[in-house]
N, C-alpha and C positions, 0 to 999 in steps of 0.2 A: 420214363416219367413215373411210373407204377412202384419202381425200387424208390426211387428219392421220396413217396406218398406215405410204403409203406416204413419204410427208416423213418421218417419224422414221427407216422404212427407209433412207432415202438419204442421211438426215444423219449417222447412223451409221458407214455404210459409206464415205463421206466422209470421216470425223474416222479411222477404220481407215487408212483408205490414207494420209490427212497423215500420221500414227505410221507407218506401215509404212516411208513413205518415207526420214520423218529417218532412224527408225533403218537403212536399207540405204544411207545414204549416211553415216554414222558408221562403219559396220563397213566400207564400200570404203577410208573413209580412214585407217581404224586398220589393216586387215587387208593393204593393197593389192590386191584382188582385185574385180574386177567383179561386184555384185549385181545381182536382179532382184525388182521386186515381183510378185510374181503373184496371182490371182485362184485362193487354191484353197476348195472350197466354200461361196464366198460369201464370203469374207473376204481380204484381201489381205493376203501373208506376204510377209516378206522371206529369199529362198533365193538362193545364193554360184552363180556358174555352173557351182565347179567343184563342186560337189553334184551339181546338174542331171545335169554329166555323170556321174558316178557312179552315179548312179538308173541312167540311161538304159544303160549298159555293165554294170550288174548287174538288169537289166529290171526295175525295178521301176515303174519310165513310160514307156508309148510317147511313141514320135514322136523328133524330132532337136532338136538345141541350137537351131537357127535358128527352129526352130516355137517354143519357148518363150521366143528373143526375141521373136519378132513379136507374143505373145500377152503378153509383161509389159504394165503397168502405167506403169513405171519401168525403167530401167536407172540403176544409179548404178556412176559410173566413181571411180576414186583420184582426187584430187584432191591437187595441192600445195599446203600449205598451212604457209607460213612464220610462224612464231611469232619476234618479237623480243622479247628482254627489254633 
């Protein structure tokens, strides 16, 4: 019972972070701003860095910008991306 609890646990969290990722890499290439996926209470969130830095300049998160890249998931950069019609 314990294997089938924790496989559902990891497929989940899994199928979380594939979703968290497209979308942090949609909003890099709409928004042009560098996202991160992060691990927050078990769930992977996609947060803009320049958020991060704003938490962390009005304390609302320790630690420095460089800890929460090290600690993403993901980093999704802009992307050029040429549409022809």
């Amino acid at each position: 019972m314990k294997k089938i609890k924790y496989f559902i646990k990891n497929w989940l969290f899994n199928y979380r972070k594939k979703r968290a990722i497209k979308k942090a890499q949609e909003l890099a290439n709409e928004q042009r701003m560098k996202f991160l996926v992060l691990n927050f209470n078990g769930k992977p969130v996609a947060v803009s860095m320049q958020h991060i830095k704003k938490l962390i300049r009005t304390k609302r998160i320790k630690g420095s910008a460089e800890y929460y890249r090290d600690m993403a998931l993901y980093t999704a950069m802009p992307q050029n991306i040429h549409q022809t019609h």
